[in-house]
C-alpha positions as a printed NumPy array, in Angstrom:
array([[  2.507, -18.157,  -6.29 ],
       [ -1.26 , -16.69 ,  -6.013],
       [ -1.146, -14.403,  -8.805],
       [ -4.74 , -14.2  ,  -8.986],
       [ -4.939, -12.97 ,  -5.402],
       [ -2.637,  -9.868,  -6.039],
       [ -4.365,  -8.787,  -9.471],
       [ -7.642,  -9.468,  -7.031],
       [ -5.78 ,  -7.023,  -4.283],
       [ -5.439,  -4.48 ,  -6.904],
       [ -9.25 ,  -4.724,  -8.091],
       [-10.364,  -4.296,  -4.843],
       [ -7.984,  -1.069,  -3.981],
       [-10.009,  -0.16 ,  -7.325],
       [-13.325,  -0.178,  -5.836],
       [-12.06 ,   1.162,  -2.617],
       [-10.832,   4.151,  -4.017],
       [-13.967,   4.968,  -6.346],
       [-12.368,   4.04 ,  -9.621],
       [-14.205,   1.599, -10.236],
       [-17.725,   2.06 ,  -9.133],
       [-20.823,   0.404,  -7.783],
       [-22.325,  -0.443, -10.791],
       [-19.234,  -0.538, -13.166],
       [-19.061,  -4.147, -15.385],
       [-16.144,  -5.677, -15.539],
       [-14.65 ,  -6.666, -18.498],
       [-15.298, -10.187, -20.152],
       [-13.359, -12.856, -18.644],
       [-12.034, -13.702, -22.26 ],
       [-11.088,  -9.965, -22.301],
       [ -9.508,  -9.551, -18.86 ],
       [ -7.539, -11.914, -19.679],
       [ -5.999, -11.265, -23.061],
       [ -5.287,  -7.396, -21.479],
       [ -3.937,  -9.002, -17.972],
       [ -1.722, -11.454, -20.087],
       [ -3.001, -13.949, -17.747],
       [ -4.465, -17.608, -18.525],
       [ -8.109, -17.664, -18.611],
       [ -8.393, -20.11 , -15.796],
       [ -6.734, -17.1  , -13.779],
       [ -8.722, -14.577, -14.709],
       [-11.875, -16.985, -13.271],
       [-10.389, -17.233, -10.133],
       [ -9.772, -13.17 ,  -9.726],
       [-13.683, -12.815, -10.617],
       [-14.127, -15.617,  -8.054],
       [-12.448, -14.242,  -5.333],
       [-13.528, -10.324,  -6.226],
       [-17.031, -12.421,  -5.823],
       [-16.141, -14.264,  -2.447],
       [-14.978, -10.457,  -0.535],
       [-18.267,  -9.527,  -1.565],
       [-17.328,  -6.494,  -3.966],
       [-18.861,  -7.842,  -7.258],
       [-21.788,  -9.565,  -8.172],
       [-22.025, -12.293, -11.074],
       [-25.567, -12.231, -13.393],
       [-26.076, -14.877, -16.073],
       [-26.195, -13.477, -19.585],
       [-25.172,  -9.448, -17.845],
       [-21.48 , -10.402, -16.668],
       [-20.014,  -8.934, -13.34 ],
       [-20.752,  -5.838, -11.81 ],
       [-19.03 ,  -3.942,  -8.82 ],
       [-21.785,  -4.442,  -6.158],
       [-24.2  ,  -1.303,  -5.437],
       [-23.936,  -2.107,  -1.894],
       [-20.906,  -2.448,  -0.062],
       [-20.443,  -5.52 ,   2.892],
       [-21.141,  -4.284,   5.704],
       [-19.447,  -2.172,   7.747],
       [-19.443,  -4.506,  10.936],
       [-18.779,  -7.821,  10.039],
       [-19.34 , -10.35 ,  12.248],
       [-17.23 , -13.849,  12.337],
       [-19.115, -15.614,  10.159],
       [-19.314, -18.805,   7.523],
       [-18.147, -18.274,   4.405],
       [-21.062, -16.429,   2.43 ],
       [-21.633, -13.973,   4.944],
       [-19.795, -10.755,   5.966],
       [-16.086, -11.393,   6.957],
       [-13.674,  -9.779,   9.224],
       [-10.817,  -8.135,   6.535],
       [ -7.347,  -8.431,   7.783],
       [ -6.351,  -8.259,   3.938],
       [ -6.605,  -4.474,   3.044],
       [ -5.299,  -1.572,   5.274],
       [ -8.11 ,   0.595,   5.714],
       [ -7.306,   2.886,   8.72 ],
       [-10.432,   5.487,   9.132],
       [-11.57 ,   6.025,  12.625],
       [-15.05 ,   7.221,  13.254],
       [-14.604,  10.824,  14.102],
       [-12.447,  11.787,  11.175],
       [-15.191,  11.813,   8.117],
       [-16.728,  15.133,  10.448],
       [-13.4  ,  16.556,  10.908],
       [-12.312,  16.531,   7.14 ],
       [-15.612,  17.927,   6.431],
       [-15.361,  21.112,   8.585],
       [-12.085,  21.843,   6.691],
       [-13.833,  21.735,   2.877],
       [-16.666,  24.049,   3.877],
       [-14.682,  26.997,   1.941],
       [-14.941,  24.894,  -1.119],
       [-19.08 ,  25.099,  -1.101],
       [-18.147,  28.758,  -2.172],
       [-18.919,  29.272,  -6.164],
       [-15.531,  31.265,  -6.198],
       [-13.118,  28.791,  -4.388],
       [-15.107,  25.619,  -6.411],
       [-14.346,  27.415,  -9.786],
       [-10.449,  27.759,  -8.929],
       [-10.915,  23.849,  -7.68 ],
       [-12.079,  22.607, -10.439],
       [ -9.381,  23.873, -13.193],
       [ -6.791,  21.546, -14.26 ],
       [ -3.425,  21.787, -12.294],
       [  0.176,  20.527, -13.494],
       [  2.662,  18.636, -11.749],
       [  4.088,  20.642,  -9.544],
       [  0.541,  21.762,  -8.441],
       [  0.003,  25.319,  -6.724],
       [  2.907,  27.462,  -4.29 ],
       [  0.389,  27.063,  -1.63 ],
       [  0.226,  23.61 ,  -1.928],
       [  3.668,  22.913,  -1.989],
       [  4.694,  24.905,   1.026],
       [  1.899,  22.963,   2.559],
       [  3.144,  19.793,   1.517],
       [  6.738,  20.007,   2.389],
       [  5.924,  21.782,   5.925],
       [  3.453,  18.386,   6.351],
       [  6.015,  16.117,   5.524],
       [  9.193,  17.176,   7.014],
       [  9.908,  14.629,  10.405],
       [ 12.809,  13.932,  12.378],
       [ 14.704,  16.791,  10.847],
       [ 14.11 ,  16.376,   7.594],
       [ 12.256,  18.198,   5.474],
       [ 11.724,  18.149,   1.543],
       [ 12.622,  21.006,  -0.836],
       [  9.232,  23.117,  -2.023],
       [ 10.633,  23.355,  -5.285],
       [ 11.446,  19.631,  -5.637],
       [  7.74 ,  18.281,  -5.149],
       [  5.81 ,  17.075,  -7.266],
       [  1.932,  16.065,  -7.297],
       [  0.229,  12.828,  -8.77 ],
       [ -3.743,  11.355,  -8.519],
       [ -2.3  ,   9.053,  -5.723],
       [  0.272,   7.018,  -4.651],
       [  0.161,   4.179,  -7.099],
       [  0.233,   6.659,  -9.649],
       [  3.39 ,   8.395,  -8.392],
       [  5.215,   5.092,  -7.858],
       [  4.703,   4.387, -11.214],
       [  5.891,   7.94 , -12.325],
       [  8.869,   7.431, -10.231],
       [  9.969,   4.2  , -11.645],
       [  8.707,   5.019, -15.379],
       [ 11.505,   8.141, -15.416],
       [ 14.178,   6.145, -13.636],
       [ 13.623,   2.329, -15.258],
       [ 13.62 ,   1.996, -19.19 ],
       [ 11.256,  -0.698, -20.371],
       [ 13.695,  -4.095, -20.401],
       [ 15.895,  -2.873, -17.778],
       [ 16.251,  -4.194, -14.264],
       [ 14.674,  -2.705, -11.218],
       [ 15.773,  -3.66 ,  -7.636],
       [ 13.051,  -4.827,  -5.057],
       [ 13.421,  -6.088,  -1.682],
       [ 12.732, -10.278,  -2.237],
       [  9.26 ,  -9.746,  -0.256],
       [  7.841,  -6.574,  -1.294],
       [  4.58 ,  -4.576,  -1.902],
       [  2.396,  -6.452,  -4.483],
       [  1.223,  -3.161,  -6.397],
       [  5.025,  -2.866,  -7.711],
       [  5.108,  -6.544,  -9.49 ],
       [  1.749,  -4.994, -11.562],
       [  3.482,  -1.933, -12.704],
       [  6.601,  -3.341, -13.857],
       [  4.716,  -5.515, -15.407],
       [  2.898,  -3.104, -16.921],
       [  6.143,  -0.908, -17.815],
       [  8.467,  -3.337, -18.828],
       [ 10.29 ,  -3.116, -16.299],
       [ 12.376,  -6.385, -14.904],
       [ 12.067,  -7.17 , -10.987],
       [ 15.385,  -8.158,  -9.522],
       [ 14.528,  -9.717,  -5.799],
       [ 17.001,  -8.363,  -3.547],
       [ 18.242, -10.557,  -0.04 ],
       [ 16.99 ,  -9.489,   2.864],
       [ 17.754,  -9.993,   6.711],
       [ 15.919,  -8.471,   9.925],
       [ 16.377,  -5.198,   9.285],
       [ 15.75 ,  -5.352,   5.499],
       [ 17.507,  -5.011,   2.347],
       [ 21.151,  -5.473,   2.508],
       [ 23.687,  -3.388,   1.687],
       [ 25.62 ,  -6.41 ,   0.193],
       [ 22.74 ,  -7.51 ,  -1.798],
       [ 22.547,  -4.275,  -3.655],
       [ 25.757,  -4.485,  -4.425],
       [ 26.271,  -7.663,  -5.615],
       [ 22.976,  -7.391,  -7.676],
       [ 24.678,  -4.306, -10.295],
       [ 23.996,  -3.252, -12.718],
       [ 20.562,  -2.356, -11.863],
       [ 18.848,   1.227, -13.008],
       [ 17.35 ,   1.795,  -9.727],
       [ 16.182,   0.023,  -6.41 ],
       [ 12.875,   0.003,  -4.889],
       [ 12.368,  -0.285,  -0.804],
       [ 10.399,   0.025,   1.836],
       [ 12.983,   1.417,   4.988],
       [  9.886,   2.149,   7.509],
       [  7.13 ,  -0.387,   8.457],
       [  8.151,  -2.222,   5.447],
       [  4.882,  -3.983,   3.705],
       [  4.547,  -6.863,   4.688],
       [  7.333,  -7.531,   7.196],
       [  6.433,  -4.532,   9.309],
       [ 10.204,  -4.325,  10.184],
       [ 11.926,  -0.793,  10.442],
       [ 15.74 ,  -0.137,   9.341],
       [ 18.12 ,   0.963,  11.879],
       [ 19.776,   4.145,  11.143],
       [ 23.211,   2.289,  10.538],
       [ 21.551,  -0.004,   8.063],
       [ 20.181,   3.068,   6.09 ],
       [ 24.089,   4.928,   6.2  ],
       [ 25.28 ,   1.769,   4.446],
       [ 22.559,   1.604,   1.349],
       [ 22.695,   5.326,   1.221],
       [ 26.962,   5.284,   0.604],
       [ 25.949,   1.952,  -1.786],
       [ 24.055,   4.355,  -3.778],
       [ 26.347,   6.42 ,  -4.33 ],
       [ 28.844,   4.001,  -5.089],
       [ 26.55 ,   2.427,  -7.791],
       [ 25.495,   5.782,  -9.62 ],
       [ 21.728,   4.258,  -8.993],
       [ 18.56 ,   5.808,  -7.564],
       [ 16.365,   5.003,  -4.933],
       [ 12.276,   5.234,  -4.905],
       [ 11.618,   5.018,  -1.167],
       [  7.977,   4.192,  -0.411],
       [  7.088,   6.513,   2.59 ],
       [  3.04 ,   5.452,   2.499],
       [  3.281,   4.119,   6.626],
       [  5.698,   6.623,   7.678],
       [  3.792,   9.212,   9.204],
       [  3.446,   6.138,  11.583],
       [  7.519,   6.935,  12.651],
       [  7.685,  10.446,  13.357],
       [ 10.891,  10.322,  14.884],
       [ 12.919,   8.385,  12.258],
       [ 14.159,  10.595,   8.991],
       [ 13.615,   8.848,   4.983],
       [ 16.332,   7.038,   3.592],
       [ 16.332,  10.54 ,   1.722],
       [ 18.008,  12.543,   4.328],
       [ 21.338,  10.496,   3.765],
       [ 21.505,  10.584,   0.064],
       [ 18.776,  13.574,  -0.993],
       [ 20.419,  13.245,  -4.867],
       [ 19.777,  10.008,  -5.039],
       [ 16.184,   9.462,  -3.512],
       [ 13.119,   9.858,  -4.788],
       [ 10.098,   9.674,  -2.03 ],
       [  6.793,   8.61 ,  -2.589],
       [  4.142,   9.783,  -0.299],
       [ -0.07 ,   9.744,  -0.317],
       [ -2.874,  10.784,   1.54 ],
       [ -4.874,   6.989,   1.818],
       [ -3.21 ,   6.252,   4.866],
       [ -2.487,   9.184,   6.669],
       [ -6.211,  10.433,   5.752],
       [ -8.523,   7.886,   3.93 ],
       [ -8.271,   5.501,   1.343],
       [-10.926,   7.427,  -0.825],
       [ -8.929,  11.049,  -0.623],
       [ -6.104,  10.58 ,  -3.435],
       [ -3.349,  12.414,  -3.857],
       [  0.17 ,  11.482,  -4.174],
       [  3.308,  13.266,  -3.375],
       [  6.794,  13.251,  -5.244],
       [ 10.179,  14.362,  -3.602],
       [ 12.188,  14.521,  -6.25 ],
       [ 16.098,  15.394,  -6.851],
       [ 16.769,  18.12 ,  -8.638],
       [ 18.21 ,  16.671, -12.205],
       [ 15.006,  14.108, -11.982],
       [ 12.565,  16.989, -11.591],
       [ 11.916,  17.255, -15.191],
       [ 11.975,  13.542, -16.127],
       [  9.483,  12.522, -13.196],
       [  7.555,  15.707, -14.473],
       [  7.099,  14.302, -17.727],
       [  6.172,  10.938, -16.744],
       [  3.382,  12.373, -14.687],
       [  2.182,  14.186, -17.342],
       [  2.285,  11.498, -20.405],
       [  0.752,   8.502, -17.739],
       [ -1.896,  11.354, -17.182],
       [ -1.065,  10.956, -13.457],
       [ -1.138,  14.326, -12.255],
       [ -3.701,  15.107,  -9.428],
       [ -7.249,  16.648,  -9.846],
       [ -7.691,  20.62 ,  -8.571],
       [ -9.706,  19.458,  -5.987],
       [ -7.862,  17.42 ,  -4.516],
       [ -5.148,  19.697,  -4.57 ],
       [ -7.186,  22.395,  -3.16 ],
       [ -8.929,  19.733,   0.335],
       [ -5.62 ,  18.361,   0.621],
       [ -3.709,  22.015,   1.06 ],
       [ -6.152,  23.374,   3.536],
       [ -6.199,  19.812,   5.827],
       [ -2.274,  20.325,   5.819],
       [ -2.013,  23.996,   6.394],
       [ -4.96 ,  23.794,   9.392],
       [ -4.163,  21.296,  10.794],
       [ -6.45 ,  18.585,  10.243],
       [ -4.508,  15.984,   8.654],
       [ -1.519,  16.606,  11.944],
       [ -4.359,  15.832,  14.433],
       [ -5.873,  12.325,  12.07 ],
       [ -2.307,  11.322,  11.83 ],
       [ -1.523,  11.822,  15.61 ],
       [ -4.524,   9.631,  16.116],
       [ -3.685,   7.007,  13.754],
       [ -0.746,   6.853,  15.231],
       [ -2.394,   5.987,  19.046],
       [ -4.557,   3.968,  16.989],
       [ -1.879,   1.648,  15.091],
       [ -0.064,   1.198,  18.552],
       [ -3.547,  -0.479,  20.371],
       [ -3.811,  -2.228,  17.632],
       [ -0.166,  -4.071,  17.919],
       [ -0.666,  -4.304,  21.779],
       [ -4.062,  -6.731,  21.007],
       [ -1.864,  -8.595,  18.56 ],
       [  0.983,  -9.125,  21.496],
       [ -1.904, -10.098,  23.663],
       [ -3.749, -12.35 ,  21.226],
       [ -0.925, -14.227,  19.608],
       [  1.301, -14.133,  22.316],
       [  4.242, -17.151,  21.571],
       [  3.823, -17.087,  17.945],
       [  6.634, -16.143,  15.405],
       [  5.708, -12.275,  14.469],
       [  7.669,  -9.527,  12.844],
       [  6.235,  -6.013,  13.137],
       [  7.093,  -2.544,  14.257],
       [  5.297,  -1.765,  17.326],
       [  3.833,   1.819,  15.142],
       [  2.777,  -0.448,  12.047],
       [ -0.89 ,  -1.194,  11.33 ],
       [  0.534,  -4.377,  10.356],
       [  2.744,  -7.682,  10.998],
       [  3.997, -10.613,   9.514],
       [  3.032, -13.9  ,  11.414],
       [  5.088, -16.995,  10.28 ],
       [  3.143, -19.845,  10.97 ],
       [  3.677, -22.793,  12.927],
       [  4.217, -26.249,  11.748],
       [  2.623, -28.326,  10.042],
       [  0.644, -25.047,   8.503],
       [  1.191, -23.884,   4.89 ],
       [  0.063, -20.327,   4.106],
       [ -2.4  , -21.344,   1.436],
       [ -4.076, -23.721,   3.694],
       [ -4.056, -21.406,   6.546],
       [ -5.816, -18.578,   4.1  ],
       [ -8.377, -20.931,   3.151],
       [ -8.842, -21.984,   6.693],
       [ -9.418, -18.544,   7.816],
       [-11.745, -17.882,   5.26 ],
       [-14.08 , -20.522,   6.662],
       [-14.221, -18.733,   9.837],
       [-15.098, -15.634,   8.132],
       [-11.589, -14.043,   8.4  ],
       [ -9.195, -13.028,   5.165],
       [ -5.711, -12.879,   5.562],
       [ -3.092, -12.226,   2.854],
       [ -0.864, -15.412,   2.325],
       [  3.544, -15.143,   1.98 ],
       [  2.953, -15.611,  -1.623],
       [  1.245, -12.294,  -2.747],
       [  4.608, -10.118,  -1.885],
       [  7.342, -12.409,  -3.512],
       [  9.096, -11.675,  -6.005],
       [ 11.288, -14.33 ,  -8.304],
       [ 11.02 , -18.393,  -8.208],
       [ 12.774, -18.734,  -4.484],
       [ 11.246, -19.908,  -1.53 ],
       [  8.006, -18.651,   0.409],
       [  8.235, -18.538,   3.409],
       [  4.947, -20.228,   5.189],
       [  3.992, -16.514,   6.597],
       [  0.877, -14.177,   6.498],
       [  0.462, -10.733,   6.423],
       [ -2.17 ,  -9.514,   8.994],
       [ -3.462,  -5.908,   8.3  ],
       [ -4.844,  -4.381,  11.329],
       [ -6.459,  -1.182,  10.33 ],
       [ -9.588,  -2.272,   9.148],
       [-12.422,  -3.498,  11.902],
       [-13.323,  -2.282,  15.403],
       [-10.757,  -2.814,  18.112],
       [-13.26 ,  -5.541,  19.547],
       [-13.375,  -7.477,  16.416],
       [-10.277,  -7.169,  15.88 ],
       [ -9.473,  -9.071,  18.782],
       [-12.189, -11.608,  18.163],
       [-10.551, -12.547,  14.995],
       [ -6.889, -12.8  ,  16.28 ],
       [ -8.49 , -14.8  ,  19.24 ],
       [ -9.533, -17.286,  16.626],
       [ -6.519, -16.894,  14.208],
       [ -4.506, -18.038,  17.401],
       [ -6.853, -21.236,  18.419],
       [ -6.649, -22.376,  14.496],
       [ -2.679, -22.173,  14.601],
       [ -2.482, -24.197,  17.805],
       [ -4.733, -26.857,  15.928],
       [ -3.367, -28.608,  12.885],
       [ -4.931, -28.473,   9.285],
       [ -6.468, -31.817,   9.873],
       [ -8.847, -30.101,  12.661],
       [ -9.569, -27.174,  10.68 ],
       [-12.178, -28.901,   8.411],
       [-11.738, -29.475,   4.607],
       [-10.605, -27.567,   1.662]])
């Protein structure tokens, strides 16, 4: 498996979401790689690829350093070396929304409001922001408790809070057998031991939960699952919800794409005491606004609390403060009802553009999951891309356990222009009719 690709994907979300700066230096290679736990010849090949997207830049004697200028904002299909078309990362902002948010913050220029925005808030952040919150996040008849949210910096940060309280360090977490690649890095991180659970076209099984016991909790993904793009029927979700139950386990439910389903309810609606949701603003808003959101059960309140608090995970004032008034005006409903136009073109040029290839995805997800044709291998398709100036994110990176790969990719969609977009599936399509002979060398 490409480790050094997923500890890459996480560097770059880093730099996306100003955490690491223009500017910053990375550590030394030597270092990175004692802290990652990873082989040094690893570590070369995340600095490497950090260097091939074009977010860092190397200088003999210096080190590396997150690049002062970012690629740019158009890329063009291009050799490798120049700017690239990135169907890796899911960056959905559309051009009008950067005014719109900033209409909503002008009561924050105010020397009163800033002052309030700027103290340190707790966990369960302010009343106004969680009526805001749950009012935001209720769909298809659902609708979480007030008094059972909780706040984090952002949504990596509240998965981890979620699984911290739920998983002890050495005890066994259930994840879906292809699942999303931040979760491998935070077990890691925790402790925690990754148990890949079966899947079939509708997702994890009930059986497979089962028959995987004892676990302490599960992990899934039941909307626009990442990377399969696949949605779970409602019967699907009845079953895992009464397996729950059964078990004495809890879910964390990753609800990050489902603003994109307005009509379907969380797993959480059929077992709300066993379900903890996980929510953010990088998708439904931007990937540079950060805040996470926490439904939490009742007897978990406290222990989720706490693990907020001793990760240091809670969100910032500020954010608290931008995020309640785009909620309570309005502004984040109309950006999500656009995102949600947007994500649909999006799969209609990938129907068009790949027509009579193998693909999974929801027709509402800003992504799908494109198993490749014979004689193709996803590694060699990756690099293939790449050479045409496109980056795609090979089976590998979302696998959990020693089993097979399937020879897939992941194709996020929310990145360039609508006509790029197209370019780059155009020639994504012509490589797969070809064979890896035809697409040039390694």
């Amino acid at each position: 498996m490409d480790d050094y690709r997923v500890i890459a994907d996480e560097l770059a979300a880093e730099i996306a979401a100003g955490r690491l700066r223009p500017g910053d230096r990375l550590p030394p290679l030597r270092r990175f790689a004692r802290d990652r736990r990873i082989a040094g010849s690893t570590a070369a090949r995340v600095y490497r690829e950090l260097g091939r997207r074009g977010l860092t830049l190397g200088e003999v004697g210096r080190g590396t350093f997150v690049r002062t200028a970012a690629p740019s904002a158009e890329p063009a299909l291009a050799e490798p070396g120049d700017a690239r078309i990135d169907l890796e990362l899911n960056f959905p902002v559309l051009p009008e929304h950067p005014a719109l948010l900033g209409r909503s913050l002008e009561h924050l220029l105010r020397p009163d409001a800033l002052a309030d925005a700027l103290r340190p808030v707790g966990a369960a952040g302010t009343p106004a922001a969680r009526q805001a919150a749950a009012a935001h996040l209720a769909r298809a008849g659902w609708a979480p408790d007030p008094r059972r949210l909780l706040f984090a910096g952002n949504g990596r940060q509240a998965l981890a809070a979620a699984i911290a309280s739920l998983v002890p360090a050495g005890e066994r977490l259930g994840v879906e057998s292809l699942t999303y690649p931040v979760v491998k890095g935070i077990a890691a991180r925790l402790g925690v031991t990754l148990v890949p659970l079966a899947m079939d076209e509708h997702g994890l099984t009930a059986e497979a939960l089962r028959t995987a016991a004892p676990l302490r909790a599960v992990y899934l993904q039941p909307a626009l699952h990442n990377p399969l793009g696949i949605t779970m029927p409602e019967r699907r979700r009845e079953e895992l919800a009464a397996v729950l139950g059964e078990l004495g386990i809890h879910a964390v439910e990753d609800a990050i794409y489902g603003f994109l389903r307005e009509d379907l309810p969380p797993l959480a609606a059929l077992a709300p005491e066993r379900t903890v949701v996980v929510d953010s603003l990088s998708k439904r808003l931007a990937p540079g606004l950060s805040l996470g959101f926490l439904t939490v059960p009742a007897a978990l309140t406290q222990d989720v609390a706490t693990a907020l608090r001793s990760g240091t995970w809670t969100a910032s004032g500020f954010a608290l403060d931008a995020a309640t008034r785009w909620m309570a005006d309005g502004t984040a409903a109309a950006i999500e009802e656009d995102k949600r136009r947007d994500a649909a073109a999006r799969q209609r040029i990938v129907a068009e553009r790949l027509a009579g290839f193998r693909l999974r995805a929801d027709p509402h997800a800003y992504h799908c999951w494109w198993e490749l044709p014979e004689p193709w291998r996803a590694d060699t398709f990756v690099a293939a891309a790449a050479r045409r100036g496109i980056a795609v994110t090979p089976s590998g990176a979302f696998a959990v356990g020693a089993g097979h790969t399937p020879n897939a990719v992941r194709l996020a969609l929310a990145s360039p222009p609508l006509d790029a977009l197209a370019e780059a599936l155009g020639v994504l399509g012509e490589l797969a009719h070809g064979s890896p002979e035809d697409a040039g060398p390694e």
